[in-house]
SEVEX-363192 format. One record per residue (C-alpha): y, x, z. Coordinates in steps of 0.5 Angstrom, whole numbers, always signed. Each point is the difference from the previous one (the first is absolute). Layout:
N
R | Y | X | Z
...
***
This chain:
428
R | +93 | +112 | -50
R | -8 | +0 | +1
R | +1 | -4 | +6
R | +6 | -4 | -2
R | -6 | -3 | -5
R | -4 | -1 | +5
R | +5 | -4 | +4
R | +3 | -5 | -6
R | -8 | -1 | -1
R | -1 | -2 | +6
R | +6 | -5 | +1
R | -2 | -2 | -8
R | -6 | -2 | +2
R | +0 | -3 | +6
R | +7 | -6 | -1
R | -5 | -1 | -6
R | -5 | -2 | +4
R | +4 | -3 | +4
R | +3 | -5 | -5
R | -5 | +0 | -5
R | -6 | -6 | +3
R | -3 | -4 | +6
R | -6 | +3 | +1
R | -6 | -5 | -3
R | -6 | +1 | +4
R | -3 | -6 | -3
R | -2 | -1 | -6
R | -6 | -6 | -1
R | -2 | -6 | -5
R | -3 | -5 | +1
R | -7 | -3 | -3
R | +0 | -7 | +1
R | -7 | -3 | -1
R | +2 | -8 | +1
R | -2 | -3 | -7
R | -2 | +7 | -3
R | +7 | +3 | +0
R | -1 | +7 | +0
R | -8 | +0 | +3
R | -5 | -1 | -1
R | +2 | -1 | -8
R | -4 | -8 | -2
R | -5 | +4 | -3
R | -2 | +4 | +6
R | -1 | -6 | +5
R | -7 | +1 | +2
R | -1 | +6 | -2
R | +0 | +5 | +5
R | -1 | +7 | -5
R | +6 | -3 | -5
R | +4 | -1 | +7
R | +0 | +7 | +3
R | +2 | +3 | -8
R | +5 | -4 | +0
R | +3 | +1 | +8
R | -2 | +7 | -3
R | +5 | +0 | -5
R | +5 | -3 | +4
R | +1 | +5 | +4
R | -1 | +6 | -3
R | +6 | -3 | -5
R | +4 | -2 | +5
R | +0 | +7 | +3
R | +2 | +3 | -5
R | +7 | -3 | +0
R | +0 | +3 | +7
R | -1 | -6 | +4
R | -3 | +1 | +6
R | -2 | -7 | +3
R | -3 | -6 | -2
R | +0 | -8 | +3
R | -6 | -2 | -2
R | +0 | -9 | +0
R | -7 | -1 | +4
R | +1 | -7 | +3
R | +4 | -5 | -4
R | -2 | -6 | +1
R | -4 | +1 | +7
R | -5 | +3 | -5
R | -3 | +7 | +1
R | +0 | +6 | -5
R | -3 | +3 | +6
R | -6 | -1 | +4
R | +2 | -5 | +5
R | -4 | -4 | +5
R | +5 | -5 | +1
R | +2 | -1 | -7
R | -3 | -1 | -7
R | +0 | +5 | -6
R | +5 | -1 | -4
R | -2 | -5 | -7
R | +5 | +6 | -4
R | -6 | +5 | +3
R | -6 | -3 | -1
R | +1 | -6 | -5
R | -1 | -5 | +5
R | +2 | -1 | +8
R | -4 | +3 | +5
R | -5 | +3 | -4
R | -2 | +6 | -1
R | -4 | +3 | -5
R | -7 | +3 | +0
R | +2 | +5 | +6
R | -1 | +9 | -2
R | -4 | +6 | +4
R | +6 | +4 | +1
R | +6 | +0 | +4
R | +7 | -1 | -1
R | +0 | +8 | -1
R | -6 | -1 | -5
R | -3 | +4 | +5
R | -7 | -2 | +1
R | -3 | -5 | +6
R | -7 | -2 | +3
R | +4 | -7 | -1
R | +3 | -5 | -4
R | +7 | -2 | +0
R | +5 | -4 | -5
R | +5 | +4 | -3
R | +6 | +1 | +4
R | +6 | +1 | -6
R | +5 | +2 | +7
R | -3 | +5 | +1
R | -3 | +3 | -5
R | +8 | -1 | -2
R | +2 | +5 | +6
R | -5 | +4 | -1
R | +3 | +2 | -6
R | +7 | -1 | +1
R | -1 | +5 | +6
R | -3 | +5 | -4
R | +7 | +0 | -5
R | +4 | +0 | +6
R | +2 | -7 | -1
R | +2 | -5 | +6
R | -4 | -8 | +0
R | +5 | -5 | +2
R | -5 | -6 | +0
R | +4 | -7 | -3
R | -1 | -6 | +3
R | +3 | -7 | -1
R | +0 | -4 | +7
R | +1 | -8 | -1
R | -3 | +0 | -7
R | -7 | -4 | -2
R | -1 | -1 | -8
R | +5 | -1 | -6
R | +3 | -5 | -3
R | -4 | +1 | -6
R | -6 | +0 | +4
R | -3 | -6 | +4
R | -5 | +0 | +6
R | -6 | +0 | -2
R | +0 | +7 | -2
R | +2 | +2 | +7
R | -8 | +1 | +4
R | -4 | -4 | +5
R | +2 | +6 | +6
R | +8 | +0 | -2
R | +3 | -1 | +7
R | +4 | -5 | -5
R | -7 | -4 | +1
R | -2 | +2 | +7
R | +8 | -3 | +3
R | +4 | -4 | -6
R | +4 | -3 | +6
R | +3 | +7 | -1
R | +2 | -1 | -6
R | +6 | -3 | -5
R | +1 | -1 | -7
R | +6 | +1 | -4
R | +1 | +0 | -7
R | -7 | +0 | -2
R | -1 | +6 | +5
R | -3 | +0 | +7
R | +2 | +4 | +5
R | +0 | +2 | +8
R | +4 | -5 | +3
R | +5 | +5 | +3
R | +2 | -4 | +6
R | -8 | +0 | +4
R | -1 | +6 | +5
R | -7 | +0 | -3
R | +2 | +3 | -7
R | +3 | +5 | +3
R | -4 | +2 | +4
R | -6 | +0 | -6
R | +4 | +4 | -3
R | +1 | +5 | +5
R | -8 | +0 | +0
R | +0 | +1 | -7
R | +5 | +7 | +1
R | -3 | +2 | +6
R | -6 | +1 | -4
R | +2 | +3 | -6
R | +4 | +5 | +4
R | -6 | +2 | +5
R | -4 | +0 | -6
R | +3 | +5 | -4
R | +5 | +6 | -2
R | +5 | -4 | -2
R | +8 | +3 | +0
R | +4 | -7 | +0
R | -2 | -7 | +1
R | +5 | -3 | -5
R | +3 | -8 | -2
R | +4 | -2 | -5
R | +5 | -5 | -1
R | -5 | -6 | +0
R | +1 | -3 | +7
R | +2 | -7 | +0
R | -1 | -3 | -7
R | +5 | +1 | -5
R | +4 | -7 | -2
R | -3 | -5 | -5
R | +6 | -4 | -2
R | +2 | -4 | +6
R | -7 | -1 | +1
R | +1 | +0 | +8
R | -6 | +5 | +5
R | -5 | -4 | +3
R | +1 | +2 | +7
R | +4 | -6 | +3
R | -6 | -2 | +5
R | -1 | +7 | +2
R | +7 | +1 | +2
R | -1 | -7 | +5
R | -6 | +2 | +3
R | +2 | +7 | +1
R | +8 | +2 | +0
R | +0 | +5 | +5
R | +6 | -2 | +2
R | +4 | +0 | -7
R | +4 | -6 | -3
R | +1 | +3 | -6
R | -6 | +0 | -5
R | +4 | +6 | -4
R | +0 | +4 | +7
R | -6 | -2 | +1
R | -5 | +3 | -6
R | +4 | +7 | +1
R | -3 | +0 | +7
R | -7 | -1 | -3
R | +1 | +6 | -4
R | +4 | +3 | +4
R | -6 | -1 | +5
R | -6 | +2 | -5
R | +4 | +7 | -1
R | +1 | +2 | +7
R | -8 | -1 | +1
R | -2 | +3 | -6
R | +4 | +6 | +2
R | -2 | +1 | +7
R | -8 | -2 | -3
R | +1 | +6 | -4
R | +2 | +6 | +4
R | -3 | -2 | +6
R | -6 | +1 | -4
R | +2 | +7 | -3
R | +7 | +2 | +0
R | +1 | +5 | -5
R | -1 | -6 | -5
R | +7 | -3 | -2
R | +1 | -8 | -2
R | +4 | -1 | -5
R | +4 | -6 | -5
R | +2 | +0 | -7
R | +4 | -7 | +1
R | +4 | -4 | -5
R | +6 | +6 | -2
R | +6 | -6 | +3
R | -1 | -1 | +7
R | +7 | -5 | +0
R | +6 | +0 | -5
R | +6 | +1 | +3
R | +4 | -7 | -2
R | -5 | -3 | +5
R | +1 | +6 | +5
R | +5 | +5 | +1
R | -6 | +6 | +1
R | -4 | -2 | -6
R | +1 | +3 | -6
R | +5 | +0 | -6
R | -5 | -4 | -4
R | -1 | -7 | -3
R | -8 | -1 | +0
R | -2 | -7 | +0
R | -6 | +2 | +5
R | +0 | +5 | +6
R | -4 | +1 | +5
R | +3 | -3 | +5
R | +2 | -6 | -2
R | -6 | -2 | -5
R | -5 | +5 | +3
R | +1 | -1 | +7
R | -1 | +8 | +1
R | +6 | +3 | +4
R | -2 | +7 | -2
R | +7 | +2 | +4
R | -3 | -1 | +6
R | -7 | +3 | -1
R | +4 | +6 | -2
R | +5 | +0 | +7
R | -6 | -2 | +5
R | -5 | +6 | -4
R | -5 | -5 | +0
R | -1 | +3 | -8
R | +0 | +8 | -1
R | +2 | +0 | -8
R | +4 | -6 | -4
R | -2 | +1 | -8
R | +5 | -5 | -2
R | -1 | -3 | -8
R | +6 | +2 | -4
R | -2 | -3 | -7
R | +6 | +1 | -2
R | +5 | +3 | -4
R | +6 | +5 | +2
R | +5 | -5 | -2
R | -4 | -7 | +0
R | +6 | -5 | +2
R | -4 | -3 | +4
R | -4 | +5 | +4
R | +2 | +7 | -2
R | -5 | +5 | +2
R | +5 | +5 | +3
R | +4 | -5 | +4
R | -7 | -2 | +3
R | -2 | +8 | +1
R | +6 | +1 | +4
R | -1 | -7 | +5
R | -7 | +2 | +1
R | +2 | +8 | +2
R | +6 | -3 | +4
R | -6 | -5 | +4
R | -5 | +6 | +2
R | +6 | +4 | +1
R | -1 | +3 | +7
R | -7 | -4 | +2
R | -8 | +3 | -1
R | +0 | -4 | -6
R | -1 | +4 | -6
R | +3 | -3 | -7
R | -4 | +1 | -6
R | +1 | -4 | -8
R | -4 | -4 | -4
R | +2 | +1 | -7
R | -3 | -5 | -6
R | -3 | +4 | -5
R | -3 | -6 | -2
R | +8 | -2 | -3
R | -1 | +5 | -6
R | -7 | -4 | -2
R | +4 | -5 | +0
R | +6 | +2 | -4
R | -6 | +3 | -5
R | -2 | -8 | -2
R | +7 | -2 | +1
R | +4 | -2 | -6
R | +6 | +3 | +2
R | +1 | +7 | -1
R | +8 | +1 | +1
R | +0 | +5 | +7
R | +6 | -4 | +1
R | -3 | -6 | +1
R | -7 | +3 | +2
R | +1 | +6 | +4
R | -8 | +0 | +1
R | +0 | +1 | -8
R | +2 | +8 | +0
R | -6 | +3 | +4
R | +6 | +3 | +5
R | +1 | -5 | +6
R | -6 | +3 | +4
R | +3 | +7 | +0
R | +7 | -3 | +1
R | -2 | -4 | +6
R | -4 | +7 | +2
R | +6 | +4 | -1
R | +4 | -4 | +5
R | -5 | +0 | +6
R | +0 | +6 | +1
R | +8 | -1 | +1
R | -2 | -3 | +6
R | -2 | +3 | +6
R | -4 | -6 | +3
R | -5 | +0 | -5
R | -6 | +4 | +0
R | -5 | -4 | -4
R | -1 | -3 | -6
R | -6 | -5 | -3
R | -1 | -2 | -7
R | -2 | -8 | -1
R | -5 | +0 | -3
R | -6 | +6 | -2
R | -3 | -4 | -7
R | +7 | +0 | -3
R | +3 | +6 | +3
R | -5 | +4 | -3
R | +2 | -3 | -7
R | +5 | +5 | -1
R | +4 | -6 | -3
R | +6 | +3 | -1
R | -2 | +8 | +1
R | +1 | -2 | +8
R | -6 | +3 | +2
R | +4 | +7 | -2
R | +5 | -1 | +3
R | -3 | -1 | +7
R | -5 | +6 | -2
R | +7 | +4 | -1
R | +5 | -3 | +5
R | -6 | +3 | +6
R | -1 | +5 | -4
R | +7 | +2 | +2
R | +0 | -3 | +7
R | -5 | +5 | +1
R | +3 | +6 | -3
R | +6 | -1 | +3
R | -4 | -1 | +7
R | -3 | +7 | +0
R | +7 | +3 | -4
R | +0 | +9 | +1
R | +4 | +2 | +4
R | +0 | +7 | -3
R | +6 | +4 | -3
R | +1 | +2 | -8
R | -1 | +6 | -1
***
């Protein structure tokens, strides 16, 4: 009878385990530092004490939900909130562009030196997500110079903005990279090379900023870009992809030819095509998708293996007519299937702060508005076994607790974890 027990327990456990999720390896937020998002906070621009104590807080917070990862925003708008010699500290830092305040007698470490040195928020930040076992995914924007609230002048006399504005165009209100030069590529890939000899960085990262997003029928400015270098291309549509596609294969090259054990990873738009435009694309109707407005084929960076992960934005919820969360889960699933290319989601616990201001409290109508829209959407990816991480968009209101979110991630990893290292032992 003894070992009866021992052999149901075993098969028990084991089609449990077996049915139960897809292994979630990746568990990250990002702290997004573009107009003091997540950090620094507006009160802590400028200084460095207020600066630590908040990252501080973060982590330690963010850790105690279980994540184990970072994407941490140092370059969003060819700034730095890091120490660079090519571009200039970031005015969300330090209050104004290319200024660093009164340097400080220590290291990053806060050991102490012979010598002075500004403070290096990167750094530091690895150092102390290293010490809580937390990876450092670093965030960069590529094409992207000012917002449209904020004009020019704020950007710095030694800005490569000012040093080359032939590189650059505006759109919108915004300046940005001209994507179609070699020469924006080729700065940028100075940019990560540098960032990744530099530091111990896990990820270099990019999110769905490529191409600007449209402005009405406000058309780009790049016409004159495309006559005098075409690359053999006709189509101005075909011809914008190429760019990108130019600058992500470079970047990836860039990256692990200088250490190979760092990933390149991007976080795009959550609908790469809507299926009644192309047969592949999803069963969606979203009025904007990476291909056509964006002019990133996430698709081919998948196939060719120029990314080692794609984190698609999925802000939506289960059962959204015009892009449903599980349908978009499943068709990114079913695009890295059988390549390199690891499949992790982006979840918005945002939405739920959102709801909170909201008027509308029905959960029929506002699904965000019963706190369970996370942990629903938690559930199903671990139904589906190409997806090995999640990442939460973004720290600040994630760590409100809006809608008890924070205790239903704290509990679901803890359940993960659990059933991670289940006993095998019998009864007695």
């Amino acid at each position: 009878m003894r070992v009866f027990r021992y052999i149901l327990t075993f098969v028990l456990c084991t089609l449990s385990l077996c049915t139960l999720k897809a292994e979630i390896g990746f568990r990250g937020a990002w702290i997004a530092t573009v107009a003091n998002i997540d950090w620094p906070s507006k009160e802590a621009v400028g200084n460095d004490s207020l600066q630590k104590a908040e990252m501080t807080w973060l982590l330690d917070s963010l850790q105690s939900l279980g994540l184990n990862a970072i994407i941490l925003q140092v370059r969003p708008t060819a700034d730095a909130l890091y120490y660079s010699e090519l571009e200039p500290v970031s005015h969300w830092l330090t209050g104004k562009q290319g200024e660093w305040k009164q340097p400080h007698p220590t290291s990053p470490q806060g050991e102490e030196t012979d010598f002075q040195i500004p403070w290096d928020p990167l750094e530091w930040t690895i150092f102390q997500a290293h010490k809580r076992d937390m990876e450092v995914h670093v965030w960069l924007n590529p094409y992207r110079v000012n917002l449209a609230k904020t004009d020019t002048s704020m950007i710095s006399a030694d800005h490569i903005f000012r040093r080359h504005p032939e590189w650059f165009w505006c759109y919108a209100r915004q300046w940005y990279f001209d994507p179609g030069l070699e020469e924006t590529r080729e700065w940028i890939c100075t940019v990560v090379q540098d960032i990744v000899q530099r530091y111990d960085i896990q990820a270099i990262h990019m999110d769905d900023y490529f191409y600007p997003y449209p402005s009405g029928k406000l058309p780009l400015p790049d016409a004159e870009t495309f006559q005098k270098y075409p690359r053999g291309f006709d189509n101005i549509e075909d011809w914008r992809r190429n760019n990108v596609n130019l600058a992500i294969q470079a970047i990836s090259e860039t990256i692990h030819e200088c250490k190979d054990s760092v990933e390149f990873g991007i976080s795009p738009f959550g609908v790469w095509r809507n299926a009644s435009v192309d047969s592949t694309g999803s069963a969606t109707s979203a009025g904007i998708t990476n291909y056509d407005d964006l002019y990133a084929d996430i698709r081919l960076w998948i196939k060719e293996g120029w990314i080692d992960y794609v984190l698609p934005q999925l802000y939506w919820e289960i059962g959204k007519k015009a892009a449903d969360y599980e349908v978009l889960a499943h068709w990114w699933a079913n695009e890295v299937r059988g390549t390199k290319c690891k499949l992790y989601i982006g979840m918005a616990p945002y939405r739920l702060v959102e709801s909170q201001k909201s008027k509308v409290e029905s959960s029929k109508s506002n699904p965000w508005a019963t706190g369970n829209e996370i942990g629903r959407q938690m559930k199903l990816n671990r139904t589906i076994e190409e997806i090995s991480g999640e990442c939460f968009y973004s720290t600040r209101p994630l760590l409100r607790n809006p809608r008890h979110v924070c205790d239903t991630i704290r509990l679901i990893y803890k359940d993960d974890r659990a059933q991670e290292t289940t006993d095998f032992l019998p009864w007695e």
